[in-house]
N, C-alpha and C positions, 0 to 999 in steps of 0.2 A: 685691645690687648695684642701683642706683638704674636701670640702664639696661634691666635685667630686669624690674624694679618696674614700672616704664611702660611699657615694652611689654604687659605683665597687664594692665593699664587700660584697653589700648586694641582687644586681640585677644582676641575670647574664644574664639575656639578655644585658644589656649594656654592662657587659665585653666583652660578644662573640662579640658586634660593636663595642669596643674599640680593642680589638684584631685584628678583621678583618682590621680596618682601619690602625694600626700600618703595618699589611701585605702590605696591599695596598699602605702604602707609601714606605717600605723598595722597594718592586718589580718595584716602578715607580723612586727611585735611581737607580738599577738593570739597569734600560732603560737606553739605547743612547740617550743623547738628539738631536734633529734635529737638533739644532745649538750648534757647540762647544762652549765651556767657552771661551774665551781668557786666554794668557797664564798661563799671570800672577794672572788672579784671579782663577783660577783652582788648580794651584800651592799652591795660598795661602788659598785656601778652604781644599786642603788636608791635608795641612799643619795642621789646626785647626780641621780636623777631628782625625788627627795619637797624637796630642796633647791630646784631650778629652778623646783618647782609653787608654792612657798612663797616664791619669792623670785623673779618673773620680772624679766628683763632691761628697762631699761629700751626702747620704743620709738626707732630709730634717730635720731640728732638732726636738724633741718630738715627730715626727710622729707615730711613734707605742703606744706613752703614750697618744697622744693627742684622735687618734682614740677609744680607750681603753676606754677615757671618758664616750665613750656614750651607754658601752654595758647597757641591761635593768638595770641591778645594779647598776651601777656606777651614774644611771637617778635619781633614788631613793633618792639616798645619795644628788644629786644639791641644794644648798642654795641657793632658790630662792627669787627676789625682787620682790614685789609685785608692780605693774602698775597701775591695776587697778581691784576690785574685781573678775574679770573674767580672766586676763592674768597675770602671772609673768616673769619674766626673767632673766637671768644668761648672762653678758659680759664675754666674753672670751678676758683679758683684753691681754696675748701676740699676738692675732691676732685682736688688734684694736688700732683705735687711727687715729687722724686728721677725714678725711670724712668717714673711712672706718671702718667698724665694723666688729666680727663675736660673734651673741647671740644664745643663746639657749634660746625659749619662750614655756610657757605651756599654753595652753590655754584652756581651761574647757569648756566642750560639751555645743555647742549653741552658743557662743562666734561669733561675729561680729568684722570684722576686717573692718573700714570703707575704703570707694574707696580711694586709695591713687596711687602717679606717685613717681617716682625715678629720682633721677639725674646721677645714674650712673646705675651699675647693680647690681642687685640683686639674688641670688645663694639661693635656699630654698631644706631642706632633712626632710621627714617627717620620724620623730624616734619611734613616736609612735601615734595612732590615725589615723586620718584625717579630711581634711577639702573638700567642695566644693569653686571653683573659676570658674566661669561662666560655661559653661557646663562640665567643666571638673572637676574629681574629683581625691584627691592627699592623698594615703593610705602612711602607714609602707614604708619604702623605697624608695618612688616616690622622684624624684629631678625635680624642673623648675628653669627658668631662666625669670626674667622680667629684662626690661631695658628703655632707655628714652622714649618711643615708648609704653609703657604699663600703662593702666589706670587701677587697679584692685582693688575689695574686695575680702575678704577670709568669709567662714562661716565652723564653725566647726559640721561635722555633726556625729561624733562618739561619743558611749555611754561612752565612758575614756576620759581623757585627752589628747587635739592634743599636741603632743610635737614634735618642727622646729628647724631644724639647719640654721637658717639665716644668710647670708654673705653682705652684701652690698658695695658698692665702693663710692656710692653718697648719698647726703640725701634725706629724703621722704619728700613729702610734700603731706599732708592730703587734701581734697576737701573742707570740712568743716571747717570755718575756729576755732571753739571752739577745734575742734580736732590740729588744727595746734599747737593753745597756749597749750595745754595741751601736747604736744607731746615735744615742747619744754623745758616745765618746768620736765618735766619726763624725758626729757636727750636720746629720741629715736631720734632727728633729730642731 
């Protein structure tokens, strides 16, 4: 996922845990397993392994244009919609569409984002700024993940603009219900 991708670009403590765990999976392939495969699905597992080496997958399409997006410059130049006097936002319309979106929002120091739940999951990369969400707080760089399980607000507590790479799968649905109508005629659910 492209929001994960650049978060790795940008934290390298998570590369060093993304590396280490790629380690850790290759060496626990490395491993005998305590029970053989059966024949035939070992046969046909290597089969699709010697296939993949032989034939790898293309590189994901835009990916180096799409990341390119968001270096500081590139933020600059965003033709943003405006929401609501305090937030704008930019659809990233080839990674959106049915329930799934991926937006870029700016959101102007002090900005309240009310309690809101998700129906699917939610992917967040903060590009610039930050915000506080309960006691935790999410600078340049930081990535979370909420999902059906997550009841949250955001408050913006940087002197700039928080600017989020938001990815969702499902819709939001706001606590208040004036925010729900509004959220719908604004085309965020």
């Amino acid at each position: 996922m492209p929001v994960v991708s650049l978060h790795l670009d940008h934290c390298e403590h998570c590369s060093q845990q993304q590396r280490l765990a790629a380690q850790m999976g290759a060496a626990l392939f490395a491993q005998p397993a305590d029970e053989p495969m059966p024949p035939f699905d070992l046969e046909r597992g290597l089969a699709a392994v010697k296939r993949r080496i032989a034939h790898p997958p293309p590189p994901a399409a835009n990916t180096p244009d799409f990341l390119g997006r968001f270096s500081p410059a590139a933020l600059q130049q965003v033709m943003w919609h405006r929401v609501t006097p305090k937030i704008e936002m930019f659809e990233i319309p080839e990674l959106s569409g049915g329930d799934h979106w991926m937006r870029l929002f700016r959101f102007q120091p002090g900005t309240r984002v009310p309690h809101h739940r998700h129906a699917g999951e939610e992917f967040s990369l903060v590009l610039q700024g930050s915000y506080i969400e309960a006691d935790a707080c999410f600078a340049t760089g930081d990535f979370s993940e909420a999902d059906t399980t997550t009841r949250h607000a955001q408050q913006v507590d940087s002197d700039i603009a928080c600017i989020a790479l938001i990815a969702t799968t499902g819709k939001i649905a706001f606590d208040n219900l004036p925010y729900r109508w509004a959220s719908r005629l604004l085309g965020l659910v």
